[in-house]
C-alpha positions in Angstrom: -2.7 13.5 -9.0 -4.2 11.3 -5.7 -2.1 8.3 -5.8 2.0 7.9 -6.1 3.7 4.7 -5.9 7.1 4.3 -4.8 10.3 4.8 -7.1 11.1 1.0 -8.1 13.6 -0.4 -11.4 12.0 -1.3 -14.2 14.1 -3.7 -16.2 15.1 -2.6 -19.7 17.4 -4.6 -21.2 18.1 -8.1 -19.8 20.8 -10.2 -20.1 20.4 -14.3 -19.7 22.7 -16.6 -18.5 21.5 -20.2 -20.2 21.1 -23.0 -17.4 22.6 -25.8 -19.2 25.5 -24.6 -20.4 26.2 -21.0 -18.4 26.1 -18.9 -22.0 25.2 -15.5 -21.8 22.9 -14.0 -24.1 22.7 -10.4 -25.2 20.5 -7.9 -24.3 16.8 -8.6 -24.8 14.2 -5.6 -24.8 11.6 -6.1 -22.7 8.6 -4.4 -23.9 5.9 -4.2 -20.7 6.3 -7.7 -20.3 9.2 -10.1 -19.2 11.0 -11.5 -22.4 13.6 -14.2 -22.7 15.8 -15.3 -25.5 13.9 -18.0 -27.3 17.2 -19.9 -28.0 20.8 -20.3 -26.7 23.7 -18.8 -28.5 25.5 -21.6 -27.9 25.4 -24.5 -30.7 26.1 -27.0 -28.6 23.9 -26.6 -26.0 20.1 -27.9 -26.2 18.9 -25.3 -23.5 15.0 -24.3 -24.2 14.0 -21.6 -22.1 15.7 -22.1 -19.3 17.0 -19.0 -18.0 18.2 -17.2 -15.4 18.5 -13.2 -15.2 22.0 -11.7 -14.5 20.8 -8.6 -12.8 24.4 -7.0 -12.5 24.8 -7.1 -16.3 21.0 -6.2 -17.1 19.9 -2.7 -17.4 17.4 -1.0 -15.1 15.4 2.2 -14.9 14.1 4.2 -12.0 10.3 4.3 -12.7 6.7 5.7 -10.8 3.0 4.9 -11.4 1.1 7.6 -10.9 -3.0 7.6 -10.2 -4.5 10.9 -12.6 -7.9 11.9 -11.8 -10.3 14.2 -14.0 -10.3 17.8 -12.6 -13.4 19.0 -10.9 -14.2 21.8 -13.5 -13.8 19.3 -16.4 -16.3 16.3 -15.1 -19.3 16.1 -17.2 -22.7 16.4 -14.9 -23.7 13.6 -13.0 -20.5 11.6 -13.9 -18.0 10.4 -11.3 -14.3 11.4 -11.9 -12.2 9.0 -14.4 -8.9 7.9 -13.4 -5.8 6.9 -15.5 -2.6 5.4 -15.0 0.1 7.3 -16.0 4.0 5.8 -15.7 7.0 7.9 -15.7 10.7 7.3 -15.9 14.0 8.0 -14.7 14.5 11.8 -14.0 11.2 12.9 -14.1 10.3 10.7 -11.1 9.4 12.0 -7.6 9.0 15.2 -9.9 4.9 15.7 -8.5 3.1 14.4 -5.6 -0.1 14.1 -4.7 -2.5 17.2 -5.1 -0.4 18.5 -7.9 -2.2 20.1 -11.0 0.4 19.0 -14.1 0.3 18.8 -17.3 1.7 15.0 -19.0 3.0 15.1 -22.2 4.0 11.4 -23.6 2.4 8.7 -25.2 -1.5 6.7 -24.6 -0.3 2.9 -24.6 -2.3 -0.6 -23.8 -1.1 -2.9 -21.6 -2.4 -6.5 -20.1 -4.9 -6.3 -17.1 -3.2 -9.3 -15.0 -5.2 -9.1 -12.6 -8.5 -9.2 -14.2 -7.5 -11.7 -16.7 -6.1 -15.0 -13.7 -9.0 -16.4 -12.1 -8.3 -17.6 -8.2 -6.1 -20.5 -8.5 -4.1 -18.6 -11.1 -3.7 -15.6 -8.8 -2.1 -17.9 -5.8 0.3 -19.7 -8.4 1.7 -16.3 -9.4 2.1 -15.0 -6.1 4.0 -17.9 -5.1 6.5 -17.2 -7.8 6.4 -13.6 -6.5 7.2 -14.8 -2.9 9.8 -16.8 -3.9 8.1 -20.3 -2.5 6.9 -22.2 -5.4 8.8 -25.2 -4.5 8.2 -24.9 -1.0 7.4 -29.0 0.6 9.0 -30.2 -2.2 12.5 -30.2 -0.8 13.6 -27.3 -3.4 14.6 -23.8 -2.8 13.3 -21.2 -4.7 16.2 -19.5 -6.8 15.5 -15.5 -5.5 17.3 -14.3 -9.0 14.1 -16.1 -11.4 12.4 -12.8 -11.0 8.7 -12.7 -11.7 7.2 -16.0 -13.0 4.0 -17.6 -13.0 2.1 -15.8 -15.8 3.1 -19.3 -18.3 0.4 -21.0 -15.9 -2.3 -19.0 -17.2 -2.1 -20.4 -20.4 -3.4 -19.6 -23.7 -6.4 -17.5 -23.1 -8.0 -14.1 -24.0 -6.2 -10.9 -22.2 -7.6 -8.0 -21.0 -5.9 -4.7 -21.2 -6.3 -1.4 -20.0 -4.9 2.1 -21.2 -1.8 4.0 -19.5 -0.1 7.0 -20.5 4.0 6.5 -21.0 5.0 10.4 -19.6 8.2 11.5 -20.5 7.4 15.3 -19.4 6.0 17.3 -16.7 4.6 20.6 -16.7 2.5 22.8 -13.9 -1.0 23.6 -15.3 -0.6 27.4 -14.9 2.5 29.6 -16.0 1.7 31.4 -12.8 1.4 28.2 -10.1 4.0 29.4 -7.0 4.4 25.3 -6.7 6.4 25.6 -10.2 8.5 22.4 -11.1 12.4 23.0 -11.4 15.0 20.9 -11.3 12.4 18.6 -8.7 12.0 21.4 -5.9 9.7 24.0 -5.9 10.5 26.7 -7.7 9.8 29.3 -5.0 13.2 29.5 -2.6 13.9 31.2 0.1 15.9 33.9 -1.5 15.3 36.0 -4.6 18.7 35.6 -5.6 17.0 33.9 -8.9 13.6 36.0 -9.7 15.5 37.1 -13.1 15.2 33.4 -13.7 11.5 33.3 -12.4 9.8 36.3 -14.2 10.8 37.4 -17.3 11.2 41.6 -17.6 7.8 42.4 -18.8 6.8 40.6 -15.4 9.0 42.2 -13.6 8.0 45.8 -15.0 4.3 45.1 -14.4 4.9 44.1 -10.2 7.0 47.3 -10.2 4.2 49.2 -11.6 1.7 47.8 -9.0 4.0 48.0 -6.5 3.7 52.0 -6.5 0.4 51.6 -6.1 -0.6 53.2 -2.7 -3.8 51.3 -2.3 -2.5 48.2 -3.3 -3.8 45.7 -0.5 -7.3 47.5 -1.1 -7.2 47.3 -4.8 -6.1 43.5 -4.7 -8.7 42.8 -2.5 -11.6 43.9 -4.8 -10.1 41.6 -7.5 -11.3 38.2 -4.9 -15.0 37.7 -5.9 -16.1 41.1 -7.4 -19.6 39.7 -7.9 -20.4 39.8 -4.5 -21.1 43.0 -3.3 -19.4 44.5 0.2 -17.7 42.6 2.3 -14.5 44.1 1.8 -13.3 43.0 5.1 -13.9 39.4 4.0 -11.7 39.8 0.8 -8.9 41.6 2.9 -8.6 38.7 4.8 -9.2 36.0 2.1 -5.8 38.2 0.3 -4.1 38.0 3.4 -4.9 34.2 3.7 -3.3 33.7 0.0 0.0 36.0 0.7 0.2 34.8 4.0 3.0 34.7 6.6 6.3 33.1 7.0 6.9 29.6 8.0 9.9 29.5 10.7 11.9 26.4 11.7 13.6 26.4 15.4 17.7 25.2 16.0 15.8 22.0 17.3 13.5 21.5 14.0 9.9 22.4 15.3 8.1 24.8 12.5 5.8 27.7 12.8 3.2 27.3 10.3 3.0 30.4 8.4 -0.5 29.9 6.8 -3.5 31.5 8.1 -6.8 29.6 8.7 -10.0 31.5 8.2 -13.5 31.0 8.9 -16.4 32.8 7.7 -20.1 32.5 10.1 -23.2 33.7 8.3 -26.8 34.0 7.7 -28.2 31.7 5.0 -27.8 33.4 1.4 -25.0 35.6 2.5 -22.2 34.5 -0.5 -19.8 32.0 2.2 -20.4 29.2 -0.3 -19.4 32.1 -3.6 -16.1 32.9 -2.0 -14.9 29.1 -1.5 -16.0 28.5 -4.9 -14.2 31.4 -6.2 -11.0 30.5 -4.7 -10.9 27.3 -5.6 -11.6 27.8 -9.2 -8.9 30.7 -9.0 -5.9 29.7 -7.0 -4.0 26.5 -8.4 -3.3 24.1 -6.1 -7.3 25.0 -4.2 -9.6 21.8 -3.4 -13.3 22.2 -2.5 -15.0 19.6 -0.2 -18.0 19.9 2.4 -17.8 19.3 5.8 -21.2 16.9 6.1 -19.9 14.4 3.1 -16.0 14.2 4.4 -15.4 11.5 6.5 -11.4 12.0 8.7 -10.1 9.5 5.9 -11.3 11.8 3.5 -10.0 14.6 4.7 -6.7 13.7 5.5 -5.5 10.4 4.1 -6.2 6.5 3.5 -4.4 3.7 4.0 -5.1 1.1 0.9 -3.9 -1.6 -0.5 -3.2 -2.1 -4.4 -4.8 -4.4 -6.6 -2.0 -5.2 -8.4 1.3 -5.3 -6.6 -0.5 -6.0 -3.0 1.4 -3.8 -1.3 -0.3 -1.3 0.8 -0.2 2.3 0.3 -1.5 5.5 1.2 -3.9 8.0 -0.9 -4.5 11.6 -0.4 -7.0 13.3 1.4 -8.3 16.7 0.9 -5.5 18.3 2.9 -2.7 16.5 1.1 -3.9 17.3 -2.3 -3.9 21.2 -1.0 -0.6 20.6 0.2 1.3 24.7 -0.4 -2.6 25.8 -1.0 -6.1 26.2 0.4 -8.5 23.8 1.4 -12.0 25.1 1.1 -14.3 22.9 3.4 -17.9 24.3 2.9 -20.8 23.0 5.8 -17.7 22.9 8.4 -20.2 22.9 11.2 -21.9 19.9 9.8 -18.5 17.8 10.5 -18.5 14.9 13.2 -16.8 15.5 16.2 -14.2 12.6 15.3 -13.7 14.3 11.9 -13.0 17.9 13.7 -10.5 15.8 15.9 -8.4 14.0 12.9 -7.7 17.7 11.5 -6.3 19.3 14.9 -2.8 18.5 13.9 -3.1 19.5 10.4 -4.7 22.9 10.9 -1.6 23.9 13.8 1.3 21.8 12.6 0.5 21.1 9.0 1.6 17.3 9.6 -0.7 14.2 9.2 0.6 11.0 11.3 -1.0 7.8 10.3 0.1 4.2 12.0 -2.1 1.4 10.1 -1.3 -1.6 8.1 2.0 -1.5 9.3 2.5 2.0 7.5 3.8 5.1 10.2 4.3 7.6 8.5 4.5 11.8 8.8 3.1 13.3 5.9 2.9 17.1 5.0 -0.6 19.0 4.9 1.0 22.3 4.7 -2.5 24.3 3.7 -4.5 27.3 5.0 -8.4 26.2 5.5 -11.5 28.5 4.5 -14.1 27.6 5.7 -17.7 28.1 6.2 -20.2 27.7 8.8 -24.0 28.5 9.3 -25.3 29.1 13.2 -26.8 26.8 15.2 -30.4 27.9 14.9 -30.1 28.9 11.6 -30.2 33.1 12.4 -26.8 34.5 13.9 -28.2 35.6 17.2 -26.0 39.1 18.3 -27.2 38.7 21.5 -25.0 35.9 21.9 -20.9 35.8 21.7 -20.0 33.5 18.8 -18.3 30.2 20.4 -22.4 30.3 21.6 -23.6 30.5 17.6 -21.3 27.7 16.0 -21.2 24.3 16.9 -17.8 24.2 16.9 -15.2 23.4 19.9 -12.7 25.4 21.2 -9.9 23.6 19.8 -11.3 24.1 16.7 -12.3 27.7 16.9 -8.6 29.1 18.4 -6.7 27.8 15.7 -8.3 30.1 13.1 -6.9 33.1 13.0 -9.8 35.2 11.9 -13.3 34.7 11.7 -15.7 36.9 10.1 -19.8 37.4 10.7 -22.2 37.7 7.9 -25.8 38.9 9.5 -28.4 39.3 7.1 -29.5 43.4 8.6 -32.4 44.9 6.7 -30.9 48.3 5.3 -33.4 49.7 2.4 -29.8 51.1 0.4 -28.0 48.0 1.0 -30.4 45.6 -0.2 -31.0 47.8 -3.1 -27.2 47.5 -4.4 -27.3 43.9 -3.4 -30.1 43.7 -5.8 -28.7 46.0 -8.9 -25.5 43.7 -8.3 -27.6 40.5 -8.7 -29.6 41.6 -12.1 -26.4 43.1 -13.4 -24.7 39.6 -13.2 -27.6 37.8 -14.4 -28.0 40.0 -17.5 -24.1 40.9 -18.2 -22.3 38.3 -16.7 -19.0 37.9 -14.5 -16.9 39.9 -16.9 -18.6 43.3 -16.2 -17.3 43.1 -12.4 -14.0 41.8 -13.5 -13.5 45.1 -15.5 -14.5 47.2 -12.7 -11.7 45.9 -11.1 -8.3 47.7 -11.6 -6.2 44.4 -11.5 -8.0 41.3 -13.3 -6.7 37.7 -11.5 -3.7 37.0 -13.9 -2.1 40.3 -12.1 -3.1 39.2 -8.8 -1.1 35.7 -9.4 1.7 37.3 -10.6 2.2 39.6 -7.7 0.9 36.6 -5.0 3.8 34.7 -6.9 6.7 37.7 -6.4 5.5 38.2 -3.5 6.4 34.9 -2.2 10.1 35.5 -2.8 9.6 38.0 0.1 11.1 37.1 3.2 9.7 40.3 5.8 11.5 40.7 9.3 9.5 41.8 12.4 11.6 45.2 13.2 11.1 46.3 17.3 8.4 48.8 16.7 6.2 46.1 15.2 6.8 43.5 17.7 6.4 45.8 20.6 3.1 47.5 18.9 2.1 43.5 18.5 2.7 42.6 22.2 0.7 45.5 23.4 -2.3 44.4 21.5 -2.0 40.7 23.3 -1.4 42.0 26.4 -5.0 44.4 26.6 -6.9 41.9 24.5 -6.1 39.5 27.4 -6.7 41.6 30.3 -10.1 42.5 28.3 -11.2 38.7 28.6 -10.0 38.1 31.9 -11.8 41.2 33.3 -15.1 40.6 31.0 -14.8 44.0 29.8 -15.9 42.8 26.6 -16.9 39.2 25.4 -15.0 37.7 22.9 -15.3 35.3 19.9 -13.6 32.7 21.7 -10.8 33.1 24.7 -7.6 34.8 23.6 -4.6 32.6 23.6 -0.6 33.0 22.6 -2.5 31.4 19.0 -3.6 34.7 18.8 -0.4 36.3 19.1 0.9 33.9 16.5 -1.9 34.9 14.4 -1.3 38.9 14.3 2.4 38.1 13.8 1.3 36.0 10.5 -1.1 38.7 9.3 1.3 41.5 9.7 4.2 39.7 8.0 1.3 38.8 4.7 0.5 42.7 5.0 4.5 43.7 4.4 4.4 40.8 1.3 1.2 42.6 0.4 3.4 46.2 0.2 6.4 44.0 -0.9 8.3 45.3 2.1 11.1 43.1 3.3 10.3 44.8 7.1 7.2 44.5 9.6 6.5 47.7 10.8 4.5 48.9 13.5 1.9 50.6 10.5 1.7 46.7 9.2 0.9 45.4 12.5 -1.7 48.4 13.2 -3.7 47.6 9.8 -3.1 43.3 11.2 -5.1 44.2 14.4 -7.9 46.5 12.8 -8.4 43.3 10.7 -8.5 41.1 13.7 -10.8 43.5 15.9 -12.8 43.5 13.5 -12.8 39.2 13.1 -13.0 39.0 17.2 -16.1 39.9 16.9 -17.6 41.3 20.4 -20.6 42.0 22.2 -22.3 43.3 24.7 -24.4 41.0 26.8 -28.0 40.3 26.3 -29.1 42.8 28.6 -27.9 45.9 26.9 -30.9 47.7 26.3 -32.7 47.1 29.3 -33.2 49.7 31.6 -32.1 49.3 35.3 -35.1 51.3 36.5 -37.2 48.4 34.7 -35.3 45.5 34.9 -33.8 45.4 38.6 -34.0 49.4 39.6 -30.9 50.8 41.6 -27.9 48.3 42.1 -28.6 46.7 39.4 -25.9 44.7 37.9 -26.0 43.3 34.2 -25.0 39.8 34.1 -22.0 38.4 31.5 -23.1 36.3 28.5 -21.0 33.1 30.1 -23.9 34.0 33.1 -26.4 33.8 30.7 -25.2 30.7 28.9 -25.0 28.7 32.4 -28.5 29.8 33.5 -30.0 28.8 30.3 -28.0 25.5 30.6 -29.3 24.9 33.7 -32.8 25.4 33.3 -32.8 23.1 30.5 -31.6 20.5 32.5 -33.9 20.8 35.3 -37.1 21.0 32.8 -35.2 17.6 31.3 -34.7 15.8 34.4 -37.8 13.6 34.7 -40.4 12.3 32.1 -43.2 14.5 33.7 -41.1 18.2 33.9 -40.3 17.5 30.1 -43.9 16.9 29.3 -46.1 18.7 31.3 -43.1 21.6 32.4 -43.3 23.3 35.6 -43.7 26.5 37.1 -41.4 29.3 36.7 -41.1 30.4 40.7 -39.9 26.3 41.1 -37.2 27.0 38.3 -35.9 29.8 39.9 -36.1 28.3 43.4 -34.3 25.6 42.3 -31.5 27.5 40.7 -31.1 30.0 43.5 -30.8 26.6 45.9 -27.6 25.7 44.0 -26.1 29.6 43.2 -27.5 31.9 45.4 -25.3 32.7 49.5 -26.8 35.9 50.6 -30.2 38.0 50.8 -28.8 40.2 48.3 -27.3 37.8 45.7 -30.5 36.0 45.9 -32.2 39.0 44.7 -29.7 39.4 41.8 -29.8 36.1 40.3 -33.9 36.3 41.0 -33.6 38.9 38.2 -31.1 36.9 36.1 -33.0 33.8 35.8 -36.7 35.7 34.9 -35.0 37.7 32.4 -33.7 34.7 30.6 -36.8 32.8 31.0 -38.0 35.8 28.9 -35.2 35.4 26.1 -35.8 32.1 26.2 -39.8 32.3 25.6 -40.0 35.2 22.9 -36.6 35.1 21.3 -34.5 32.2 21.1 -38.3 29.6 21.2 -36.3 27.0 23.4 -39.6 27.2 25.8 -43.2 27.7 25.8 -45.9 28.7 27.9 -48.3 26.3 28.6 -50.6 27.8 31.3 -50.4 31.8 31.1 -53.8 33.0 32.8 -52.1 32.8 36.1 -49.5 35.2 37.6 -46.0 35.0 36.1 -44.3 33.1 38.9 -47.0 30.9 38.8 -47.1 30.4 34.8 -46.3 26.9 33.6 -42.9 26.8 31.1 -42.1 23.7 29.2 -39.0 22.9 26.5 -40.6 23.6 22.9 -40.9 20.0 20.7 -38.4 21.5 17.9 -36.0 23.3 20.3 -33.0 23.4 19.1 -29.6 21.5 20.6 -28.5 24.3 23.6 -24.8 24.7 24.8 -24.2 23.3 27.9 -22.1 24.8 30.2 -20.9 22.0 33.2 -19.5 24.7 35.3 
């Protein structure tokens, strides 16, 4: 479903009161179309066909038009989705929304095309009748009871027509879907007062039986992708990402999102793209969409306007239709910076706001995003923190709450299981991997589903064991013992609390503990990923002898911004470059106080100028038969875009 329209009456049995003489009619069926009597009652009256509708004797109907498009799976190759109307009536109305994957069970019907079949004149004659001003400078007022008219001044002409679907039931595409539709709520509440109702006993009997298994988190995990060798860090967290956390409302309404955001960063034919496709094919409720085709509209919602009833109304973007699932966004990096802007608010408060056409309006976009990214010069660089490899800002990047690195290393015994995996799937298929697996996926969506009734509490131990982990990570950062991802923040706190509570749903424990919130932080150790800077593995007595003090990467970053913008100042340094004793003259002119700092940051700028040269490519030599502080640098012609740091 992309489109709903709002809940209007549909009339379905109208009763007429005759002009002339005031003599009420009885109840005509109106069949898609407005019908009146085609003669009075009365004997004596010579009324023809003029009528006026008595709406408080007349029978109405709630009723919803629905827009149905073709699943993703299902469209045939190189064909664009089809679409289809579907209308639905009384109390199955308001019973799906948009992003819903249901099932319609009714009846394929034909009905006129109005808009297709009235030319322009005809058009502005009906809509005058709609607006009530058809006698408008003629010194007659409109009767607001006629209802719609207009369609006699069409004439007698050919119709066109266009197939609906008449619903009269709904159903959820999978027996398993956690968004299940009961009564018009979702069937998951937050109590399991009702899971007898939910899960019949031989359901119940099989969650029991994994639920005494004491490698259950690992064993689930294996079940996510089990084509792709390794990784098994990756499909912890992508299980974690579908259990996830609790969401929390305060006494003065604002909610805690409870869904975790992931982000994986990897070498080119690592398998990012295989696990997006695997969820989304997997998990109901899952939409697939790349980052480089997605506009902000696209991604969040429209505002448009219909063709029929002209009234303006608002279709769903990616993050709508995933609403209570996961958005997979493929080529994330490749977004626009206005389209990384327009999903701030959905990715931390899982609202969309939207103020056009005269619509404001609050919408829901209560997902958890995977996504994938590739590094900036195509090659992770570990010499380099991340926020330095992805083009992504720091908004962006603290409101995952785990990010993992794929590096394509050369290891002999790894790539040869990489490559017995590969020729076993190409000459057995998917299923051989699938019965490898101690759970298939129908077990894993019937335990993701119980486990939702699973409300865990954060006991003392757990929150103090939690706290404690904050508390070093952030002295870590502020005293550059170690670089991280990206600068640890309270959304970081939020995020260990998250993956501890999806650990307990995991172990279907209705308490935190402090073992839950260990196994959370191992996880995000190992997603803060952190490095050394890029002189480990220099030696002092080589590099600047006694007293020598390595530089942090943020150092590193600033003197490679710097010199890039010094070589791009004028026309003639970015041609014909300049020499590298002027570039570090002139950064030591801006950096440098003392005799002894001079000589520090003298080393610092000619070991980048190295880095730069033979590793990252971003300069070249272009005289090199002289000394080396007289050697002539220049920017390479393809070097990539560099982070600049303004501080």
């Amino acid at each position: 479903i992309v489109r709903v329209s709002q809940v209007r009456p549909e009339l379905l049995y109208g009763v007429f009161t005759c002009s002339m003489c005031h003599q009420q009619s009885t109840k005509v069926d109106q069949e898609f179309k407005y019908t009146e009597p085609t003669y009075c009652s009365n004997p004596a009256c010579e009324g023809l066909g003029k009528w006026v509708l008595d709406t408080g004797a007349s029978e109405f109907c709630d009723w919803q038009k629905m827009r149905v498009q073709e699943n993703t799976a299902d469209i045939p190759s190189g064909c664009l989705p089809r679409q289809i109307d579907v209308i639905v009536r009384n109390d199955i109305v308001e019973l799906a929304k948009p992003g819903d994957k249901v099932v319609f069970v009714g009846t394929l019907i034909v009905v006129p095309e109005a808009v297709k079949m009235m030319n322009a004149t005809a058009s502005r004659e009906v809509m005058k009748h709609v607006k009530g001003d058809v006698n408008k400078g003629r010194g007659d007022t409109a009767n607001p009871n006629l209802g719609l008219m207009g369609l006699k001044q069409l004439g007698v002409r050919d119709l066109n027509y266009k197939m609906a679907f008449l619903a009269t039931t709904i159903y959820p595409t999978t027996h398993y879907n956690p968004m299940r539709i009961l009564d018009g709520i979702d069937a998951i509440a937050d109590s399991s007062k009702d899971i007898g109702e939910k899960f019949s006993a031989a359901e119940l009997q099989r969650v029991e039986a994994m639920r005494k298994d004491p490698l259950i988190f690992e064993n689930l995990a294996k079940c996510l992708s089990p084509h792709i060798h390794g990784h098994d860090n990756i499909k912890k967290g992508l299980t974690l990402q579908l259990f996830s956390g609790m969401k929390k409302t305060t006494l003065e309404g604002t909610t805690m999102r409870g869904d975790l955001n992931t982000c994986i960063v990897g070498d080119p034919s690592m398998g990012k793209s295989q696990f997006l496709k695997f969820i989304h094919t997997t998990i109901p409720r899952a939409v697939y969409t790349s980052g480089k085709a997605s506009s902000a509209a696209g991604l969040t919602a429209s505002v448009i306007r219909d063709m029929e009833t002209h009234e303006y109304g608002i279709e769903a973007g990616a993050l709508m239709l995933a609403d209570n699932g996961v958005c997979c966004i493929d080529e994330f990096d490749k977004m626009g910076s206005e389209d990384q802007v327009a999903i701030h608010e959905a990715m931390e408060q899982q609202t969309i706001s939207i103020a056009k056409a005269g619509i404001k309006a609050t919408l829901n976009a209560r997902t958890s995003i995977l996504a994938a990214c590739n590094p900036i010069n195509g090659r992770y660089n570990p010499e380099k923190p991340l926020k330095h490899n992805i083009s992504l800002t720091a908004p962006i990047m603290s409101r995952f709450d785990l990010f993992f690195v794929l590096k394509d290393c050369v290891n002999p015994q790894t790539d040869t299981e990489i490559a017995n995996t590969i020729l076993t799937l190409h000459k057995d298929g998917e299923s051989v991997f699938q019965q490898q697996a101690k759970y298939n996926m129908q077990d894993f969506l019937l335990y993701r589903s119980y486990a939702a009734t699973i409300m865990p509490v954060l006991s003392p131990e757990a929150g103090k064991s939690i706290a404690e982990f904050y508390t070093k990570l952030r002295q870590d950062d502020q005293h550059h013992v170690r670089t991280h991802a990206f600068r640890i923040t309270t959304r970081q706190l939020e995020a260990g609390i998250r993956l501890s509570e999806a650990i307990a749903r995991v172990h279907l424990s209705t308490t935190v503990t402090a073992r839950h919130a260990q196994m959370a932080q191992a996880l995000m150790l190992d997603s803060l990923i952190t490095i050394e800077s890029s002189t480990k593995g220099f030696d002092n007595r080589t590099v600047g002898g006694e007293g020598w003090t390595p530089m942090t990467t943020d150092e590193e970053m600033k003197i490679q911004a710097h010199i890039q913008r010094y070589l791009s100042a004028t026309s003639e340094r970015e041609i014909n470059g300049d020499t590298q004793l002027n570039i570090i003259k002139d950064y030591l002119n801006e950096v440098a106080t003392d005799a002894e700092s001079s000589k520090q940051h003298h080393q610092h700028v000619a070991l980048v100028l190295e880095s730069m040269i033979d590793q990252d490519q971003i300069l070249v030599l272009q005289d090199d038969t002289t000394t080396r502080d007289a050697r002539v640098l220049a920017l390479s012609s393809n070097q990539p875009v560099g982070v600049t740091d303004d501080r």
